[in-house]
N, C-alpha and C positions, 0 to 999 in steps of 0.2 A: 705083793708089790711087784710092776713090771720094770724090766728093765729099758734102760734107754735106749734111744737109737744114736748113731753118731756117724758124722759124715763117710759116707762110704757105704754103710750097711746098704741092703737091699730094703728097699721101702715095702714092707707085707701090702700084701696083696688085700684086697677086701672087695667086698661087694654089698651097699647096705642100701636101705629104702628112702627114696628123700619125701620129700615135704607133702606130695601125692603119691605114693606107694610106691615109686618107678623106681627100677634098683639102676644104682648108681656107684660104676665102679673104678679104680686105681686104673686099670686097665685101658679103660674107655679113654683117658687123657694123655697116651704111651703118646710120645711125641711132642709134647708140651708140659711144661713146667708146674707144677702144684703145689700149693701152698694149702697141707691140711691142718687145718687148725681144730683143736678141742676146746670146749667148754661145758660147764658144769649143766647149766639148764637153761633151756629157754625162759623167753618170760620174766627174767630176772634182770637188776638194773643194771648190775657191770656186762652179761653177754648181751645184753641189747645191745651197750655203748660200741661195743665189740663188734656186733654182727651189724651194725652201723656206720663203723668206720671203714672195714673191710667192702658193704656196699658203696660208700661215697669214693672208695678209691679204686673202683673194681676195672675202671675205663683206664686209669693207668696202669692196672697191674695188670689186663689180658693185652692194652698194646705192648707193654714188655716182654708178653709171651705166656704169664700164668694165669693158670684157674684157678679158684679158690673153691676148697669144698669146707665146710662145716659140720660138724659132728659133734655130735652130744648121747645122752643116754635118753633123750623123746624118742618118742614114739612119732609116725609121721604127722595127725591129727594136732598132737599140739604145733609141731614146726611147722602146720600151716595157718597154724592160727596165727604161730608171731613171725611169720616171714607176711601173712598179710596187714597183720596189725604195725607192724613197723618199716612195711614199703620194704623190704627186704628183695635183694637180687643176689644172693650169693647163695651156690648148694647147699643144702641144710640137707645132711642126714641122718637118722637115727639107728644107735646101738646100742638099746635099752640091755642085752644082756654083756654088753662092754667089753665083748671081745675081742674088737678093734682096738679101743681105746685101751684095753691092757699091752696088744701086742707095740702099738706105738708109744708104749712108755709111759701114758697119759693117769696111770691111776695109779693111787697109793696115798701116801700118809700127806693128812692136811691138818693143819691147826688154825682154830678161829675161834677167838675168844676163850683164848687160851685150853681149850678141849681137842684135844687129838682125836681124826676116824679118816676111815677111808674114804676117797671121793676123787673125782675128774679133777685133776688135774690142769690148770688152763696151761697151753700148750701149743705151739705154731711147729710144722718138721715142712719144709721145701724137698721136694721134692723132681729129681734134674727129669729129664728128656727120656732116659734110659731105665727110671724106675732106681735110680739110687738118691740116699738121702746126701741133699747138699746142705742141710744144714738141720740143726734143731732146737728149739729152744724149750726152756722146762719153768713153770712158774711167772709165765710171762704176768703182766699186769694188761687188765681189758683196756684202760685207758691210754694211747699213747702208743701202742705197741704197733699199731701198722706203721705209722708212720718210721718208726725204728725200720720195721722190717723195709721199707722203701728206699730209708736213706743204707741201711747195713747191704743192699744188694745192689744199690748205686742205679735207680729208677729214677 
């Protein structure tokens, strides 16, 4: 189980494949705000609602100044199957072997239906201008939670 990140940390670095092979990285957005968010898989009905609501508010959150990137353990082939199958505008990248998503905290112990295992974690960490975490959140809920995060950063 990874540890969490918290305001201040320096946000890890990464560099992963999005939805057509292209790597896609922390890096690449030094100077602008990010908002990476994790989910468990594509194709499923709470990261759909998710990677849904993230695109119908993507025009308010880049004139605020953020990117949104997305991240799951697909491979790119499926993220473009459901970034085309659900109109999708938000980066989708994948970390099938979850090395991102451990260093951001993102994986560890989940329960459903009342059976304990490991898995992704759904997860939002902001990310400031400078590559440090301005915020993170662990366990979020797919439904509802942008909007949180819009009204929590006063958008």
């Amino acid at each position: 189980m990874s540890e969490r990140l918290q305001p201040g940390d320096t946000a890890p670095a990464f560099t992963l494949p999005d939805a057509d092979g292209n790597d896609v990285s922390l890096a690449g957005h030094k100077g602008r705000k990010v908002i990476v968010y994790f989910y468990p898989a594509a194709l499923t009905p709470g990261c759909t609602k998710q990677a849904c609501d993230f695109t119908d508010n993507l025009d308010v959150l880049a004139s605020a100044g953020y990117d949104v990137i997305g991240v799951s353990p697909d491979k790119p082939e499926k993220l473009a199957k459901f970034r085309d199958k659900e109109n999708l505008k938000v980066t989708l990248v994948g970390d099938p072997d979850k090395t991102v998503i451990e260093a951001y905290g993102a994986y560890g112990e989940k329960m459903n239906y009342g059976k304990t295992y490991l898995g992704v974690i759904r997860s939002t960490v902001i990310v400031d201008e400078d590559g440090k975490i301005e915020r993170a959140f662990y366990n979020v809920k797919a439904t509802g939670h942008v909007a949180k995060i819009i009204k929590d950063l006063g958008i």
